[in-house]
N, C-alpha and C positions, 0 to 999 in steps of 0.2 A: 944856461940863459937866465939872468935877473929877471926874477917876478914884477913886471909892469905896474905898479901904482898910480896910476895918472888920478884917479879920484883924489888922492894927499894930496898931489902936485897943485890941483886946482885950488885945494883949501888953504894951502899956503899963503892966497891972494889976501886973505881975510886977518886982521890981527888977530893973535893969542885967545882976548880977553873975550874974543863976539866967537872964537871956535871951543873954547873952552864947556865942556859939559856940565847941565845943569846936573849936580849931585845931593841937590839938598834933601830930595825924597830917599835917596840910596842908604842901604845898611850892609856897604860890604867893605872886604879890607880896604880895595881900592879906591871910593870915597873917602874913606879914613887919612890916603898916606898923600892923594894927589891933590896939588894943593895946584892954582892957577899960575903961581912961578916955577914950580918945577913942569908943569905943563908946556909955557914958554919955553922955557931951555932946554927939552929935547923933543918939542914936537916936528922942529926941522931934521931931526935926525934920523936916518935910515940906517940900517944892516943890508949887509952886500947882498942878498937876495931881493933887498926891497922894499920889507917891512916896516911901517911906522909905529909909533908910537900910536896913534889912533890906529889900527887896526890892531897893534895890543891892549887897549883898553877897551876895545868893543864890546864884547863879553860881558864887562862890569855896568858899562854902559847901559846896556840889552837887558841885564838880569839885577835889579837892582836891591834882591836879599830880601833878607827877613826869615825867618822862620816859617818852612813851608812842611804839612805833612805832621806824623803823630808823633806826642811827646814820647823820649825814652820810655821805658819801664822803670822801676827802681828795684 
């Protein structure tokens, strides 16, 4: 049985540019590579289980980097 996403389905309602995450405080790869067109062009895309694109970028979303914790040793 396909994992239910109806939270995505409702966000669909909204364009791109107003669902698009603010990334400007973020220091992680994901910040780095996602850019608000590549956003558009597969935020309507799903995997046969259900998955979107926003529920793969949550994580980066949520944890937005930096150097956390004691520097190496040398």
């Amino acid at each position: 049985m396909p994992f239910s996403s109806t939270h995505n389905q409702h966000k669909l309602r909204f364009p791109a540019a107003e669902e698009f995450p603010d990334l400007a405080h973020h220091n992680n790869h994901m910040a780095k590579v996602l850019t608000p067109q590549l956003y558009e062009r597969l935020r309507d895309k799903e995997t046969p289980s259900g998955f979107t694109l926003d529920d793969v970028i949550q994580t980066g979303v949520d944890n937005p980097g930096g150097w956390r914790g004691a520097a190496p040793s040398a």
